[in-house]
C-alpha positions in Angstrom: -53.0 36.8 -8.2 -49.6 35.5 -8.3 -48.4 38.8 -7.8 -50.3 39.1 -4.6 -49.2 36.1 -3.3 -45.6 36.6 -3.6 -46.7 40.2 -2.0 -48.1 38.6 1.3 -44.8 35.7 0.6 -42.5 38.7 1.0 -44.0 40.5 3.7 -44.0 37.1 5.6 -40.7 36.6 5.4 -39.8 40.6 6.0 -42.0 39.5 9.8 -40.8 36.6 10.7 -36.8 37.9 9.8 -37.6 41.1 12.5 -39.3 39.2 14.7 -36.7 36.2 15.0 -33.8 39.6 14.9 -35.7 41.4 18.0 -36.1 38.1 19.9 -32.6 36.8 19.4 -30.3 40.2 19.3 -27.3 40.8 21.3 -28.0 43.0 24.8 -26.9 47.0 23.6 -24.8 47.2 26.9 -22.5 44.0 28.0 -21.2 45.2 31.5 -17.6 45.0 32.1 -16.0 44.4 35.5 -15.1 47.3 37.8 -11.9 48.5 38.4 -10.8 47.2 41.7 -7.7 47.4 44.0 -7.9 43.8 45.1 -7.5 44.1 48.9 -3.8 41.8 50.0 -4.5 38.7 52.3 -2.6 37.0 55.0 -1.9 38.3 58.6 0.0 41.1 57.8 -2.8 42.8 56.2 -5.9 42.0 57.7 -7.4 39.5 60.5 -9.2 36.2 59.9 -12.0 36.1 62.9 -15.3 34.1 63.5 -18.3 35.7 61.8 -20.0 37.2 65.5 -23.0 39.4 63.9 -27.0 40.5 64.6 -27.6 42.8 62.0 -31.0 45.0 62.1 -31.1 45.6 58.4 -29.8 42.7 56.0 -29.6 44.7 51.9 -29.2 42.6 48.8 -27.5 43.7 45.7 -28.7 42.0 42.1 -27.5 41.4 38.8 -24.2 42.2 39.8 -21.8 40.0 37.4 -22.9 39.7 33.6 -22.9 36.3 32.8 -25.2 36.0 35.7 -27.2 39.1 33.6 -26.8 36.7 30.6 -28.1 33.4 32.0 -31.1 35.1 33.5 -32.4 37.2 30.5 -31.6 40.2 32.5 -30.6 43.5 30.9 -28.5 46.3 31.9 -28.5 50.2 31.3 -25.2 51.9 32.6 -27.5 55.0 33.7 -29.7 53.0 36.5 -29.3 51.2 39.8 -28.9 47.9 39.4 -31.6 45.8 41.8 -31.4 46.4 45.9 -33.9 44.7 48.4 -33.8 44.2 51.4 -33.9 40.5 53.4 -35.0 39.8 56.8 -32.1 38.9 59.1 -34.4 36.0 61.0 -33.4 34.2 57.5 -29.2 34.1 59.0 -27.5 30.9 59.2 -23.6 31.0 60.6 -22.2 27.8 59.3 -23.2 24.9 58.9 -27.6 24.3 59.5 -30.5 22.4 57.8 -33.0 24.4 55.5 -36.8 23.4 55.8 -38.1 23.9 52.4 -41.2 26.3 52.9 -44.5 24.4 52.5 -47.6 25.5 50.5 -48.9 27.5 53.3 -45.3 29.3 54.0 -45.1 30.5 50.5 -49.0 31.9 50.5 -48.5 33.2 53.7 -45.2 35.2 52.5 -47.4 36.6 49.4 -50.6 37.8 51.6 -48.0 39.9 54.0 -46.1 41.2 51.2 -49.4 42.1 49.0 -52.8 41.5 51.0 -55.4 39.3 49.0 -52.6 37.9 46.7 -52.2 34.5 48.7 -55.5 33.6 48.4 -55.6 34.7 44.8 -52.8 32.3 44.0 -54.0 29.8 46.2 -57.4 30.2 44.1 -55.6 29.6 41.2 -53.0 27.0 41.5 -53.3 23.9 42.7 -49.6 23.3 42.5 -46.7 26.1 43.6 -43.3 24.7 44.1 -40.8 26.7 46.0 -38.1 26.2 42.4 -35.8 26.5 45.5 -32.0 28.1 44.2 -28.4 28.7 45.4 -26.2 31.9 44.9 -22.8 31.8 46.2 -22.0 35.1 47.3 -19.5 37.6 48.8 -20.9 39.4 51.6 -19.8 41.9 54.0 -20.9 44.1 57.0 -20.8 47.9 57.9 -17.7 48.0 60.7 -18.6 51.9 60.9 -21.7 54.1 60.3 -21.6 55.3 56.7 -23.1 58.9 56.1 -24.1 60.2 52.4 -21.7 62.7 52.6 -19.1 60.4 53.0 -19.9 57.9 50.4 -19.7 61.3 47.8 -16.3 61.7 48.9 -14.0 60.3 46.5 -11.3 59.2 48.7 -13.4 57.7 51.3 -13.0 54.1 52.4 -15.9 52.3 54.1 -14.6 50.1 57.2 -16.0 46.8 56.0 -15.4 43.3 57.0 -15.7 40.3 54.4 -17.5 36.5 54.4 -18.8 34.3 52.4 -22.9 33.8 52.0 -25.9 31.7 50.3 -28.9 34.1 49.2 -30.8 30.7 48.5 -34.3 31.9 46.7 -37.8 30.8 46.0 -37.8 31.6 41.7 -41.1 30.8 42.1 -42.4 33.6 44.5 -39.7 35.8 42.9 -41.8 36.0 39.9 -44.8 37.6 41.4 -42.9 40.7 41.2 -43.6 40.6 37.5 -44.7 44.0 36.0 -45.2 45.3 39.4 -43.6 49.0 40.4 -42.2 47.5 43.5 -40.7 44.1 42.4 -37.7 43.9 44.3 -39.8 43.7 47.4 -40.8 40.5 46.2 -37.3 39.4 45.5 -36.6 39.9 48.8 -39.3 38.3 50.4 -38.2 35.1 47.9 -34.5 35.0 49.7 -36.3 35.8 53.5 -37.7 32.8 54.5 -36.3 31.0 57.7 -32.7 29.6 57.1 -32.6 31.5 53.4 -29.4 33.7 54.3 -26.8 30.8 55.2 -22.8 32.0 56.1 -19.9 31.2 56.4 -17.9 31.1 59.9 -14.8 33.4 59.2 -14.5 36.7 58.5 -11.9 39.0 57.3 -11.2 42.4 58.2 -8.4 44.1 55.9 -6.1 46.0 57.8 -6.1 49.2 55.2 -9.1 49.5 52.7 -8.9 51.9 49.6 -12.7 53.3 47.8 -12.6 51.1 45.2 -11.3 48.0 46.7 -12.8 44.3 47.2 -11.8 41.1 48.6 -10.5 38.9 46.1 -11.8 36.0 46.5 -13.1 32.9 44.4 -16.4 31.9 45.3 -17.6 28.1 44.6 -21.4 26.3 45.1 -21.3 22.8 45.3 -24.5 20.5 45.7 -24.0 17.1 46.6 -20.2 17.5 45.5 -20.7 18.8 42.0 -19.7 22.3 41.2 -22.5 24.3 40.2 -20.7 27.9 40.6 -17.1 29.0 40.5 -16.0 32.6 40.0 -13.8 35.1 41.1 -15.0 38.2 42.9 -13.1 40.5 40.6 -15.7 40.3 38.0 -18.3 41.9 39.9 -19.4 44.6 37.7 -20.0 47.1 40.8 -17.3 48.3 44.0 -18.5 47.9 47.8 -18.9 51.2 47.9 -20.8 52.0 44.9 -23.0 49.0 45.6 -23.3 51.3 49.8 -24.5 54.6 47.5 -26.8 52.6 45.5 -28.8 50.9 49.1 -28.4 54.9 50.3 -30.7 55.7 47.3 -33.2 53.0 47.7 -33.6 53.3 51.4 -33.2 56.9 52.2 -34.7 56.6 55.1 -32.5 54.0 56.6 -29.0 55.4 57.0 -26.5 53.4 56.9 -24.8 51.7 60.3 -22.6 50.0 61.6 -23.6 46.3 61.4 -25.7 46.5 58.7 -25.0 43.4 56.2 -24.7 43.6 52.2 -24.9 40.5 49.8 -23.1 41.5 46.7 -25.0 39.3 44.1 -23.9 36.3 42.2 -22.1 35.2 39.8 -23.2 32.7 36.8 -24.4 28.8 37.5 -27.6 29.3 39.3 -30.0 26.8 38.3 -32.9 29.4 36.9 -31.3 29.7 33.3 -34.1 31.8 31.1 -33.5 31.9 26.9 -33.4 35.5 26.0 -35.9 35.1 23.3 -38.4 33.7 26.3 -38.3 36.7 28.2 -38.8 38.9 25.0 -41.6 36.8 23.8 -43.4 37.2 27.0 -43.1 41.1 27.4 -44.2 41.2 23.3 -47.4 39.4 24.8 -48.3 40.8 27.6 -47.9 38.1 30.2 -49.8 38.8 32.9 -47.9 38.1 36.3 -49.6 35.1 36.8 -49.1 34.1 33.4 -45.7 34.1 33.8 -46.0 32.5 37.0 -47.5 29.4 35.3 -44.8 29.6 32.2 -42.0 29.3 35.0 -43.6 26.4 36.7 -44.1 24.4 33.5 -40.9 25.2 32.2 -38.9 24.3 35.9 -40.7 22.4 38.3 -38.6 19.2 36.6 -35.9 20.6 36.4 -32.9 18.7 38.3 -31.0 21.8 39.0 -33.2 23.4 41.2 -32.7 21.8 44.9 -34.7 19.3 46.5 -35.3 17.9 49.8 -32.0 15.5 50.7 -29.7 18.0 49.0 -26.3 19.3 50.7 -25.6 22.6 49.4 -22.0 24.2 49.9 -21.1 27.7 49.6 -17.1 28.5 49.7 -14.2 30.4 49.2 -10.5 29.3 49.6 -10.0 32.1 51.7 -12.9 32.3 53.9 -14.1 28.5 54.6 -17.8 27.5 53.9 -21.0 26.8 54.8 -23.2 23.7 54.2 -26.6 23.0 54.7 -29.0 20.1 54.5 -32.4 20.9 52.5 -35.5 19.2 54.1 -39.1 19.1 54.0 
């Protein structure tokens, strides 16, 4: 008997070590920043102009610096994409605006377009959805050319681009609907497209010369209510302009690339949706259903101080080109 016991003792311990291993273990692939030419400022080599632009197609690059990877749970595999989606460009803000935080109705609204019978599923289902409303300072830039496949294969080609900076303020809540489903990154976009959900900055640069692999430089910084919540420099972004152009080309092949068209690179770490590794793992080891995981989120967050309110002022900036601030309301 006692040799039994020790027996199902050992085998405990054996299950409990794996388990705590595969919830806890390091990611398999840490990305490291790309190598850039880091484009020169100042007037010699480029011109700082106010930010004049109606795009038609508004693309949004994710998980693009790895502590943001890191703080989200995410993973990354060398071999694949990283996430693209696409935003609606009624969203745009140029400087400084007020942000209506999207009401009940708003948010089920946004789910039944995106996936018919899924707002009133949710609405079924929950009596309380909060919009977990989020920042992300990042570097964006617009298409100053049309950009053909052929050309982004070239290896010396330069895309004509023109730099500012940019808020991709999302609902986490609606973001995780796209749980387990094939086309998730629609549902990340429609997360960062309601109205006033694309704020920008004023000032633009366009670099005089441009090289394949180069990016603007820049640091980019998130303040709400005056206390820093980002601050990194754009030379960490684990992707170039122009791959992050090849990788849109593949996800939207029918959409070519034009002048005009607007790119938001991703952001770095600080958002306020930080997620324990071992969470997400323990979620995928049990199955969470989509809604599930929509109600772990809401338990977990809707307290949580980080995530904006009504009443906050939310900064996006960069030393080089200004800032944008906008007032969250109800």
């Amino acid at each position: 008997m006692k040799r039994i016991l020790l027996f199902l003792v050992a085998g405990a311990v054996i299950v409990v070590t794996g388990l705590t291993y595969w919830l806890f273990r390091p990611l398999p692939n840490v990305p490291q920043p790309a190598t850039f030419h880091c484009l020169p400022t100042g007037p010699d080599n480029g011109s700082l102009v106010a930010l004049d632009l109606d795009p038609v197609r508004v693309y949004g690059m994710g998980l693009t610096y790895s502590g943001h990877i890191e703080e989200t749970a995410s993973t990354h595999d060398p071999d694949l994409s990283p996430p693209v989606f696409s935003k609606a460009p009624g969203s745009i803000i140029i400087g400084d605006g007020v942000v209506v935080m999207p009401t009940r109705q708003d948010w089920l609204a946004s789910a039944e377009r995106l996936e018919p019978g899924l707002g009133d599923s949710l609405d079924a289902e929950f009596l309380n959805l909060p919009v977990l409303l989020d920042y992300e300072v990042e570097l964006g830039f617009v298409l100053l050319e049309d950009v053909s496949a052929a050309q982004l294969a070239d290896p010396g080609y330069a895309p004509e681009l023109g730099y500012f900076v940019a808020n991709d303020l999302s609902s986490r809540s609606f973001q995780v609907l796209g749980h387990r489903q094939e086309n998730r990154y629609d549902y990340w976009g429609a997360a960062k497209s309601f109205p006033g959900f694309t704020p920008l900055g004023s000032l633009m640069w366009v670099p005089m010369t441009q090289q394949s692999n180069s990016v603007l430089c820049t640091t980019l910084i998130t303040t709400v209510d005056g206390e820093v919540r980002q601050r990194k420099s754009t030379a960490d972004l684990i992707y170039t302009p122009k791959q992050m152009l090849g990788f849109i080309a593949e996800a939207f092949p029918d959409a070519p690339l034009a002048r005009g068209d607007m790119v938001l690179t991703g952001t770095p770490s600080g958002v306020a949706l930080a997620v324990p590794r071992w969470r997400v793992r323990f979620a995928k080891l049990a199955g969470f259903s989509r809604m599930k995981a929509l109600a772990s989120v809401i338990d977990t967050y809707e307290k949580d101080s980080r995530f904006l309110q009504p009443g906050d002022r939310v900064t996006v900036s960069s030393p080089f080109l200004g800032e944008s601030t906008v007032l969250i309301t109800e």
